[in-house]
N, C-alpha and C positions, 0 to 999 in steps of 0.2 A: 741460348736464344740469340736472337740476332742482336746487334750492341745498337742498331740504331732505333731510333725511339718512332721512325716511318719509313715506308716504302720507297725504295728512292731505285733509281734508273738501273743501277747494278744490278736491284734483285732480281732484272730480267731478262740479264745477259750470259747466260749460260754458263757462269762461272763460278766461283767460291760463295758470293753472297747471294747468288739463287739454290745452291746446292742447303746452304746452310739457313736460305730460311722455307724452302721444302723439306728436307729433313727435320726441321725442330718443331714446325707448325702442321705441314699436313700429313706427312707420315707418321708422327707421332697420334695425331687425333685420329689418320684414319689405318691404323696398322690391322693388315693384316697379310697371312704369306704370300697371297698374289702379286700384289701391291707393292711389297718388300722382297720382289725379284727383280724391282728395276730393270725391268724388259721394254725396248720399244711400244711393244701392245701388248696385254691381256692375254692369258692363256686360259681358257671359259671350258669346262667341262658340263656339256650344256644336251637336251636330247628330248624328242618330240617338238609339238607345237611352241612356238617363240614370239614372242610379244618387245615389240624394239620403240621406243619412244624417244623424244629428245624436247628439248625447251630452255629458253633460255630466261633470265631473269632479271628485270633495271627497276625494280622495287624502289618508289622514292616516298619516304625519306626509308634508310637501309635498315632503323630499329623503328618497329613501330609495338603497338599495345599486343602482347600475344604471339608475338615473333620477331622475324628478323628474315634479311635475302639469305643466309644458310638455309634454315631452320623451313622457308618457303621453297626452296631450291630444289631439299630432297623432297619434303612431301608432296611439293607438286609432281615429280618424277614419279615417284614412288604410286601416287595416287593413280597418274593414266597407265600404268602397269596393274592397278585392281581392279578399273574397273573395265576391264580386258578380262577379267578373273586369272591373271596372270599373277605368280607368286614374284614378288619382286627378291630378284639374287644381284644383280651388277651392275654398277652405276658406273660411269665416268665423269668427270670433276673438272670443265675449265674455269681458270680465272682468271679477268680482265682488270688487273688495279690501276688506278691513277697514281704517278709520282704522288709522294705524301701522303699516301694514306695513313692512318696511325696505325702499327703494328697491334695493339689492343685491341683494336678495334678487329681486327682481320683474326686474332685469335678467338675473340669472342664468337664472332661467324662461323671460324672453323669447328671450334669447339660445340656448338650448335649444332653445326652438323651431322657432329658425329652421336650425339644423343640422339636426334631423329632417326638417323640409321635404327638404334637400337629396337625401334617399335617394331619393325619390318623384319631385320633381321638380315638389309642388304646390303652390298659391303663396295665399297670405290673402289675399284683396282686397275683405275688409269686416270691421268688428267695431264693438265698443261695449267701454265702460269705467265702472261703475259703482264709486264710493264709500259705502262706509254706515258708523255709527256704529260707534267700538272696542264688542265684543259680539255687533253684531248677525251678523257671519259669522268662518268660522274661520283667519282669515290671507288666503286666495285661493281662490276657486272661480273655476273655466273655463269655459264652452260651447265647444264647436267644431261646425261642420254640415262636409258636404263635399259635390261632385259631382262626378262623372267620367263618363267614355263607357264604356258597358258592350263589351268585345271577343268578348261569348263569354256570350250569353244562354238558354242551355244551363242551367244551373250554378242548382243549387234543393236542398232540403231535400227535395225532393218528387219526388226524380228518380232516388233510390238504387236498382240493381238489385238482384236478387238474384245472388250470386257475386261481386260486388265484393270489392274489398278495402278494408281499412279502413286510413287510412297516418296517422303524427304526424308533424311536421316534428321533434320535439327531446323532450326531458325534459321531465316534465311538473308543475305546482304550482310554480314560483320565483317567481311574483311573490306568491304569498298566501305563502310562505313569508318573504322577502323581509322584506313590510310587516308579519308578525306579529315577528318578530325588532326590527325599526326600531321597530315601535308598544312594544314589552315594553322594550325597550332590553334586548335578549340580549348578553351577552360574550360566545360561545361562538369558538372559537377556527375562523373559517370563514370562506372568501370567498365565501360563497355571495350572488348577485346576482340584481336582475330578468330576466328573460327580457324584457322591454319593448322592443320595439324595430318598422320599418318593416319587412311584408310582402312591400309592390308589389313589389321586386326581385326575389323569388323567383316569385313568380306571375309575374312577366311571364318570367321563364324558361321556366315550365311550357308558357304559352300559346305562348312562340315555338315550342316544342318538337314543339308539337300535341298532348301530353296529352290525351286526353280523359279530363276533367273533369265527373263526375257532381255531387259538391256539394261544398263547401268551405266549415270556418267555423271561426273564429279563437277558442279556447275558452279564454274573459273568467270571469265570472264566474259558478260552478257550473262551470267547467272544463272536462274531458274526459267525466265522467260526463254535464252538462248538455246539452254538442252531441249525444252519441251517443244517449240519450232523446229528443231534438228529432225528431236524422233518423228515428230507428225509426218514433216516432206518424207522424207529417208523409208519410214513404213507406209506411206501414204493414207493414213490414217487419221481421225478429227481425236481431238485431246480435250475433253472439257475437265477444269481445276473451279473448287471453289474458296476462295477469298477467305472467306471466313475459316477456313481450315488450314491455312499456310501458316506458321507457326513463326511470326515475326517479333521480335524484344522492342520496348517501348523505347529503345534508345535507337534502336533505326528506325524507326516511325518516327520521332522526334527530328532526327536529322535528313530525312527523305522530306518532309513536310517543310523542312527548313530551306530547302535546296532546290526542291521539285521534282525531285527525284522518286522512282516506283524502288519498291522493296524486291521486284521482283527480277530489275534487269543490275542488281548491283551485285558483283564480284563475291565467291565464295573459295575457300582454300582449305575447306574441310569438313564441306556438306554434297551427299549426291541424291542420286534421284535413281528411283528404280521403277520397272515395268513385271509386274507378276502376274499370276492369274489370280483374279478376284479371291477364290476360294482361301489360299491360301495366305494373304496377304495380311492380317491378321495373326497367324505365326511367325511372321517374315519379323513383324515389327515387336511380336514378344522376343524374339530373339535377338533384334538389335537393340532392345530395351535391357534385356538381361544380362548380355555376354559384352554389347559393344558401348554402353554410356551413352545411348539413346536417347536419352528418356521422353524427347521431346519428338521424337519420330510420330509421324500421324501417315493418313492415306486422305491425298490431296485431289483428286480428280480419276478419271477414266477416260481407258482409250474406246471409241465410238466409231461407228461406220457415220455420221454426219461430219458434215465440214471438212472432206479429206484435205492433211495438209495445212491445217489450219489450227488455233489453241481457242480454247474461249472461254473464256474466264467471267463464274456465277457470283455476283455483288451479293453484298447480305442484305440487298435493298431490292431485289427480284428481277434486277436486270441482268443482261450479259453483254458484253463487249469480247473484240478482238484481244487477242494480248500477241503482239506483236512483235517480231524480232527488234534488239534495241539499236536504235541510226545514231550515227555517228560515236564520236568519244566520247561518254559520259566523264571519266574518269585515266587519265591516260599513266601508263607504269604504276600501275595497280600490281604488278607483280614481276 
């Protein structure tokens, strides 16, 4: 392992102590034979439809409740490769460290990574490592890109009917919740954790299932209110949700009310939203209750020929309002 106890300006200079702390750290956590040809690029054995994604990552603070920027890195990658209905195969890997960072610290990450890999099944077989001055960055920034074979290219923003149903896989706002709590340094007496985690397992249930699948999107940042203003313009379609049916934990309602914050524009990293037809929607959700750890999945609203382009959202109090795309920063390096 490398002798120094932090990352220091060598590890980025293309010589013995970058050889030897790529070799000990990321080729060891992410071995496998692609990767271990040490080729300029990737040699991808790849055929049909192709789903190519990229994102990058300044998650502050770098550990929080439920994860860490590894552990967020691939699943967010991994994630906009499912819900593509793309099988996630090959990711690429950059890192941007700060002189000093703590070597523990960068293996725990790694090491992180490469367990989330496992859920999925997909495998890094390229990356970069940059070094810069203590200052010029904030501990570690990540890249990740991905590619996968799309199973089911169907599946669009631009494909929602009318009469669908609108479905969430879980409870919604934990990871904005999460990293405001970790950034504030909250006491509050709560285990309340990231939602962060790999999709593919449950989409690929969906797909074995034959769901049909009108559109699907993993609601990041701007949340649930962000996807569902997407799909509305995009299919030009009205989207009414009701309130009472959105599946929110008393600990983001506790700190949304704290803050002022809506439940519904705050950052998720391993919750999506799906578009089906009514009839079946219903099987959609015993099957992500049964196969994918669901359990809290529900059917939240319907897509409508009123209000094209527009979301509106049913109070338990008999009113309705807009729900609107979210303005400005709520929350900034939330991921």
């Amino acid at each position: 392992m490398p002798t120094k106890k932090t990352v220091q300006l060598s590890h980025g200079g293309g010589g013995k102590e970058m050889n030897q702390l790529i070799t000990d750290i990321f080729f060891k956590a992410f071995n496998n034979p692609i990767l271990a040809s040490q080729e300029d690029a990737a040699k991808l054995n790849m055929c049909g439809h192709i789903a190519f994604t990229t994102d990058s990552f300044t998650v502050s603070p770098l550990f929080f409740a439920g994860g860490d920027i590894g552990k967020l890195a691939v699943a967010g990658t991994v994630n906009d490769l499912a819900m593509m209905a793309a099988q996630p195969e090959y990711l690429s890997c950059s890192f941007i460290i700060e002189e000093g960072f703590a070597i523990d610290d960068l293996k725990t990450i790694v090491n992180s990574m490469a367990e989330e890999l496992h859920k999925s099944g997909a495998r890094i077989v390229c990356g970069d490592t940059k070094v810069v001055p203590k200052g010029c960055a904030d501990g570690l920034f990540i890249n990740t890109s991905g590619v996968g074979r799309i199973l089911n290219p169907d599946i669009s923003a631009r494909n929602l009917q009318i009469g669908d149903a609108i479905i969430v896989s879980r409870d919604i706002g934990r990871h904005g919740a999460a990293i405001l709590m970790a950034r504030d340094g909250l006491t509050l007496e709560s285990s309340l954790c990231s939602d962060c985690d790999t999709l593919w397992p449950i989409v690929e249930q969906l797909l074995a299932a034959n769901i049909k699948i009108h559109a699907m999107r993993d609601a990041t940042r701007g949340g649930m209110s962000a996807v569902l203003n997407e799909w509305a313009i995009a299919s030009n379609v009205g989207i009414t949700v009701d309130e009472a049916s959105i599946p929110v934990c008393d600990e983001v309602k506790g700190l949304c009310e704290l803050f002022g914050f809506e439940p519904y524009d705050l950052a998720n990293e391993g919750t999506f939203l799906l578009s089906v037809p009514k009839e079946i929607a219903v099987g959609a959700i015993e099957v992500m209750q049964r196969y994918g750890h669901c359990e809290q999945a529900a059917i939240i609203g319907y897509v409508t020929d009123n209000h094209a382009g527009k979301v509106i959202l049913n109070t338990p109090w008999g009113s309705s309002r807009y729900l609107d795309l979210p303005q400005g920063e709520l929350l900034p390096r939330i991921c």
